[in-house]
C-alpha positions, 0 to 999 in steps of 0.5 A, spaced: 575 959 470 582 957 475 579 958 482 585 959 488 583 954 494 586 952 500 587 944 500 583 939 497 581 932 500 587 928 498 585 925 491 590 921 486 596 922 488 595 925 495 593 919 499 596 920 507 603 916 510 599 909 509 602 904 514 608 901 514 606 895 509 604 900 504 610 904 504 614 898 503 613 897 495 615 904 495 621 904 498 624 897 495 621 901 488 625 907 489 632 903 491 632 899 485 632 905 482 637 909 485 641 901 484 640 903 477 642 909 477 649 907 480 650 902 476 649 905 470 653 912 472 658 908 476 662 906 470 663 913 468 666 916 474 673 912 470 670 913 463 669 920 462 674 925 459 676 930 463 674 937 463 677 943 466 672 945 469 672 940 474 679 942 477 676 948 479 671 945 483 675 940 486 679 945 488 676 949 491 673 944 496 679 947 500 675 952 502 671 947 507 677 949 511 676 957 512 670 956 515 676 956 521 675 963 520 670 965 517 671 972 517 677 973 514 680 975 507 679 968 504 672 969 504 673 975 499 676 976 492 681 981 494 684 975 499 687 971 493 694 974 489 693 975 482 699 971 479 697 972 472 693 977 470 687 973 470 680 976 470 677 970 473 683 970 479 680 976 481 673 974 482 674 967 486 669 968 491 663 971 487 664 966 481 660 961 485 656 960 490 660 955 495 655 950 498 657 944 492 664 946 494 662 945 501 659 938 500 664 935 495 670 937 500 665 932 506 665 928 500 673 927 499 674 927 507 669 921 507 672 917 503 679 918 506 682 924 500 683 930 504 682 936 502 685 938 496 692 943 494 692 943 487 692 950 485 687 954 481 686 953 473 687 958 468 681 959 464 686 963 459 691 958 458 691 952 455 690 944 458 699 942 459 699 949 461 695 948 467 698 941 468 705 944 469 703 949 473 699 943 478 693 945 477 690 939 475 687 934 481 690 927 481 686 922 478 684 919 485 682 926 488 677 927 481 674 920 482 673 921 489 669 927 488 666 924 482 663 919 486 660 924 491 656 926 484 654 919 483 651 918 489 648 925 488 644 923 482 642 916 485 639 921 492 635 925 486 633 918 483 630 916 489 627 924 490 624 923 482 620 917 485 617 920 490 614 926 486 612 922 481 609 917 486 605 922 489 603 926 483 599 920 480 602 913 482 608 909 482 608 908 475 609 914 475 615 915 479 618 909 476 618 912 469 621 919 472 626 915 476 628 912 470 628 917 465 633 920 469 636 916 470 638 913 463 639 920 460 645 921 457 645 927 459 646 925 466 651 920 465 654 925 462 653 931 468 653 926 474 660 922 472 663 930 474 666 933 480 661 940 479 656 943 482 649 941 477 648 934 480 647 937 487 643 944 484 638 939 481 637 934 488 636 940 491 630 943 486 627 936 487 627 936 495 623 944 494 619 941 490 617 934 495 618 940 501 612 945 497 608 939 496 607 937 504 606 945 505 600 945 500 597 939 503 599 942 510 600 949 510 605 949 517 610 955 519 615 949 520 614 946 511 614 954 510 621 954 513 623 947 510 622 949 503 625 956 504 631 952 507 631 947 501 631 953 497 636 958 499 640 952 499 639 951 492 640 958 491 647 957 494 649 951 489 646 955 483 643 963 484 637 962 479 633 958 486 633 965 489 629 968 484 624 962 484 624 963 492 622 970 489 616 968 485 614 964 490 614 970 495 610 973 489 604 968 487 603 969 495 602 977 494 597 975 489 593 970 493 592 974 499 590 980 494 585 975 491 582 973 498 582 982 500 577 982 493 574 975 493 572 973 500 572 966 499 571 960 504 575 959 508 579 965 508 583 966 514 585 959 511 588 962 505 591 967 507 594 963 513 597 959 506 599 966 503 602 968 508 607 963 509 609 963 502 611 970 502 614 968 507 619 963 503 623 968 500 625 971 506 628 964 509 631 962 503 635 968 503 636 967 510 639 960 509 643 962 502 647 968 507 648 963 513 652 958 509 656 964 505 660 967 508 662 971 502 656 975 503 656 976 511 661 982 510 655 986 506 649 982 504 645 985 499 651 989 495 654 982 494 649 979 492 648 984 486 655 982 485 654 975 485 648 976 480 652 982 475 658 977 476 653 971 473 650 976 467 658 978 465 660 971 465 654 969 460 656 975 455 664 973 456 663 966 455 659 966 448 663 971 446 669 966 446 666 961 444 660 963 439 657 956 438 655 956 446 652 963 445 644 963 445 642 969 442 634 969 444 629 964 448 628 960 440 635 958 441 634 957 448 629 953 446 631 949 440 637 947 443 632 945 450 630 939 445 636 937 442 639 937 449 633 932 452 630 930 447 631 928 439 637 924 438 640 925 445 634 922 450 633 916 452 628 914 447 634 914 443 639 910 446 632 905 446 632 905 439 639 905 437 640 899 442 633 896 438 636 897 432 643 894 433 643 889 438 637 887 436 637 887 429 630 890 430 627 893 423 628 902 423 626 904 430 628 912 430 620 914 432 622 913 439 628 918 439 622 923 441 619 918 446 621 924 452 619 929 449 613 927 447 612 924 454 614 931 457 608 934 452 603 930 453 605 932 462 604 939 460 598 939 457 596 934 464 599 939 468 595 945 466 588 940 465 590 939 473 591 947 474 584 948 471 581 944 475 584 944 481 588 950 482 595 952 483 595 951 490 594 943 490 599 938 492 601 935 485 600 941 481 605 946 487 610 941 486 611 939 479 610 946 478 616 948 482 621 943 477 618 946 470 619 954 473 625 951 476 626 949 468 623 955 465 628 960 469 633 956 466 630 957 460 629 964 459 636 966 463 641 962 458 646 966 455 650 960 454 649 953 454 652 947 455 651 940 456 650 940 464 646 947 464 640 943 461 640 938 467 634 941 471 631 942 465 631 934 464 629 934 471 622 938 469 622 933 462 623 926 467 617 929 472 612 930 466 613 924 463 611 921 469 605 924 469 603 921 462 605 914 464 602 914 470 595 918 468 595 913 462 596 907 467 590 908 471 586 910 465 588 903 461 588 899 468 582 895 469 576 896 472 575 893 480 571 887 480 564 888 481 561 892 477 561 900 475 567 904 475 573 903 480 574 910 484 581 914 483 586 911 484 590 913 490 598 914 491 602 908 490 597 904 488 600 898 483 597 900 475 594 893 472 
């Protein structure tokens, strides 16, 4: 039976800081990663076609400068003429929450671009239309802010690593940093100026934040992952509702604590009480950081969430091969998104296949999703024996209910939306790899079986 315990002595994956020698291999690991990440995403910040979605975000970085009054109308929707009539026009500010805006006007800033003039584009017209009317970014500001996503991605490669290092070992952060860094889906996303590749770091960064508050539980990592949460919130909504059921697993562990009266008790309940508390601080850091909100706080966080509900049913209405009728659909375009042709196995086989002149290889295209399996079952065994609330199972559970919530709120899909989702799917496989490592490494000299392998420790 699943029993709920306060932190456990530090098993596989859980072993202290260690001194600056053992963290060394980790840090060259986790940079060759990233290294990969940018020199293959690098290229595609020229080579990817164009969406139109990315002049909206490209143009909207200009609201980096309303935060000279932060208070006035252009914080509103009602700030902005309605020129052509259109329903996306009068809803600019509850469209998306602003803090990738934010981050790709510092973006451009930095790389001596300026913040944007370009107009707003019209979903309702067509592409020359737009081009006409200047709302398409020039070449030099579009690559500017996809640079921004590349090295988004590259920080979410080094993120990866770390939950896959302290999940099981380093081979398990060198397969999640690689999965997703290889992923055509990335390459596909993190080569765009838009808000998914920051949604996704920030997921991974409350995933490490909910990790150093299982192993410690401290009012200040109770804050941290509420703030890494709430900004998440700010970039996608969906980390607010995460925040929620985290707030509401507390609720459930201090009333077992009420009827059970384990060891430990105050202990856990200290634990409890700070998770309850992590709603309240995500919501506080995703009303700081938008302005949109201060005026009337939960009423236009309603908005905000009716907005999104709406926008799901106009758009599979439009175009009825994005609509996603149930969560089967969610979940059969779930795999042929990550996985199946579409994965990285895939993109082994084909390279096996034809660069190679290898035999057939087409049982790797589902290398990803089995992988992803074989880390659920893990995953669970991990939360039978050991509980919810130990490190490795908070933490990698935080990304697959991030997943999850992605999942079972679809309404329409596209290509980007299911980014988080290989997130979830790249932290599994890092719990098979790794696991299958430290069960085939072999055994220290000696005699007798070695002890649990710790973090970072090297696998054969």
């Amino acid at each position: 039976m699943t029993t709920v315990a306060p932190p456990a002595p530090p098993e596989p994956g859980e072993s202290g800081h260690g001194s600056r020698t053992s963290r060394l291999p980790d840090l060259v690991l986790a940079l060759a990663l990233a290294t990969v990440a940018l020199l293959h995403l690098w290229p595609g910040i020229t080579d990817t076609p164009f969406h139109r979605d990315e002049a909206r975000w490209v143009a909207n970085a200009a609201l980096l400068r309303e935060w000279r009054h932060p208070l006035g109308p252009r914080w509103q929707d009602e700030g902005y003429p309605n020129h052509y009539g259109s329903l996306d026009e009068l809803n600019r500010r509850r469209a998306q929450p602003p803090l990738a805006m934010y981050v790709l006007g510092l973006g451009l800033l930095v790389q001596g671009q300026g913040l944007p003039n370009t107009g707003y584009w019209i979903m309702s017209q067509d592409q020359q239309w737009n081009i006409d009317h200047g709302n398409k970014p020039s070449p030099s500001l579009l690559h500017a802010a996809r640079r921004v996503n590349v090295v988004i991605a590259a920080l979410t490669v080094l993120a990866l690593y770390a939950i896959g290092a302290m999940a099981v070992n380093r081979i398990g952060g060198v397969t999640a940093g690689l999965l997703y860094a290889l992923h055509p889906i990335v390459l596909d996303t993190s080569t765009r100026a838009w808000a998914d590749p920051l949604f996704v770091l920030l997921v991974a960064l409350s995933a490490l934040a909910g990790y150093a508050l299982a192993k410690q539980p401290t009012w200040g990592r109770a804050v941290l992952l509420g703030l890494f949460l709430g900004l998440g919130g700010a970039t996608k909504l969906s980390p607010l509702v995460l925040a929620a059921a985290i707030g509401g697993f507390g609720l459930v562990v201090l009333a077992w604590t009420l009827v059970f009266r384990p060891a430990r008790t105050p202990d856990l309940r200290g634990f409890a009480w700070k998770l309850i508390a992590a709603p309240a601080f995500a919501y506080a850091a995703f009303v700081a950081v938008y302005p949109y909100l201060w005026t009337a706080p939960i009423s236009h966080t309603w908005r905000l969430f009716d907005f999104r509900a709406d926008s799901f049913r106009l758009q599979g209405d439009a175009f009825p091969p994005a609509d996603v009728p149930n969560r089967i659909d969610a979940l059969r375009r779930t795999r042929d998104s990550i996985g199946e042709n579409n994965g990285v196995g895939a993109v082994l086989a084909n390279w096996l296949h034809g660069t190679l002149s290898l035999p057939n290889w087409t049982w790797l295209h589902n290398l990803d999703l089995t992988l992803a399996l074989i880390g659920l079952a893990l995953l669970i065994d991990l939360f039978l024996r050991r509980g919810p609330l130990a490190p490795p199972v908070f933490m990698v559970g935080t990304v697959c209910a991030q997943a999850l919530l992605v999942i079972m709120s679809m309404g329409v899909a596209y290509p980007r939306y299911f980014l988080p989702i290989e997130l979830a799917a790249a932290t599994l496989a890092a719990l098979a790899v790794g696991s299958l490592c430290a069960l085939i490494a072999p055994k220290r000299s000696g005699g007798g079986s070695s002890p649990p392998r710790s973090r970072g420790e090297p696998c054969g």
